[in-house]
C-alpha positions in Angstrom: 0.9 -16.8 -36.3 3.3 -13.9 -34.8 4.9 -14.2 -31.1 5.4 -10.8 -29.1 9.4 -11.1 -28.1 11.2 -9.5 -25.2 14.5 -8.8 -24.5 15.3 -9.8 -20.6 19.1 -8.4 -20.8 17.8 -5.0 -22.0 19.2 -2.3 -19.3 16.0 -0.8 -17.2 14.8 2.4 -17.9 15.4 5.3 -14.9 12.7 7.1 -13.8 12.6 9.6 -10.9 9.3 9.2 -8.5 9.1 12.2 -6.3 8.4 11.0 -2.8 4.8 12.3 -1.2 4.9 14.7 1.3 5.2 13.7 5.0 2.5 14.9 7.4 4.4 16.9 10.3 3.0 14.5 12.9 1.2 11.5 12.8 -1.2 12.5 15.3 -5.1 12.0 14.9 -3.9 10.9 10.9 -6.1 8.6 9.0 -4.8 5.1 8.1 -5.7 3.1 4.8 -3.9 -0.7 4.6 -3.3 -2.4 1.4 -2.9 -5.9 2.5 -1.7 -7.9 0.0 -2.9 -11.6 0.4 0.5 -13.2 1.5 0.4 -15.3 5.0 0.5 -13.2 7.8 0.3 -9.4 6.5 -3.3 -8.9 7.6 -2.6 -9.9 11.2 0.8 -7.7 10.8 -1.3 -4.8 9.6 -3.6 -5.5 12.1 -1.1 -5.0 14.9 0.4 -2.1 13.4 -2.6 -0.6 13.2 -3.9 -1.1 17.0 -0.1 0.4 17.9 -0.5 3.6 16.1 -3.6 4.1 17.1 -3.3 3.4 20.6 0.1 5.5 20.4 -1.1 8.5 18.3 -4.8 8.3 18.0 -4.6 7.1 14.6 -8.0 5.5 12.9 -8.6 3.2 10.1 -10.5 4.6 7.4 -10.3 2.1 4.6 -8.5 -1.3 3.7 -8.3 -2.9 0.8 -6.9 -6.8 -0.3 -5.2 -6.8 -3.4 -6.4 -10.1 -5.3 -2.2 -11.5 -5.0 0.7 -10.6 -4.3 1.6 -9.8 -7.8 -1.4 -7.6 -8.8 -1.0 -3.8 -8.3 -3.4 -1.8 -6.5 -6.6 -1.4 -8.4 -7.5 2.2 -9.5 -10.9 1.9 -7.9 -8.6 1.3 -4.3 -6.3 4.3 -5.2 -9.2 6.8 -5.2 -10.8 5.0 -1.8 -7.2 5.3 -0.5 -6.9 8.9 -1.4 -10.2 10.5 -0.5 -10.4 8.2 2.8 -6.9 8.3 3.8 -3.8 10.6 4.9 -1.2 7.8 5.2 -1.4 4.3 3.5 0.7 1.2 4.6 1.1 -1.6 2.5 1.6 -4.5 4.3 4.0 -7.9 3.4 3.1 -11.1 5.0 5.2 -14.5 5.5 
């Protein structure tokens, strides 16, 4: 029998992430929410997506429920997201 060990006290790796590119105006944009299954983040997406659409025509195109909290967003979701989707919110609940 063999165990897999990891070191908690290693020192993280750096990684740059280039940010995406903002729209100029959020105007008539398309809106995809990840919601992410904690209490109360669907209702706060919810909201957040009747403002911006009642304050700058936005519309949602796609949403998607991420099976918890923990799990990333599943590849499948990513391509919905980008083909559907000019800005995405992810949404935290509690």
């Amino acid at each position: 029998m063999s165990f897999d060990l990891f070191d908690p006290t290693a020192a993280p790796s750096a990684a740059s992430v280039p940010l995406a590119p903002r729209p100029a105006r959020p105007d008539g944009l398309r809106l995809g929410l990840v919601e992410n299954t904690k209490h109360n983040a669907e209702p706060l997406l919810r909201r957040l997506a009747q403002r911006l659409s009642e304050r700058h025509g936005m519309t949602v195109t796609h949403v998607d429920r991420k099976r918890s909290p923990s799990h990333e967003v599943t590849e499948a979701a990513l391509g919905e997201l980008t083909r559907k989707a000019d800005v995405v919110v992810s949404g935290v609940g509690d």
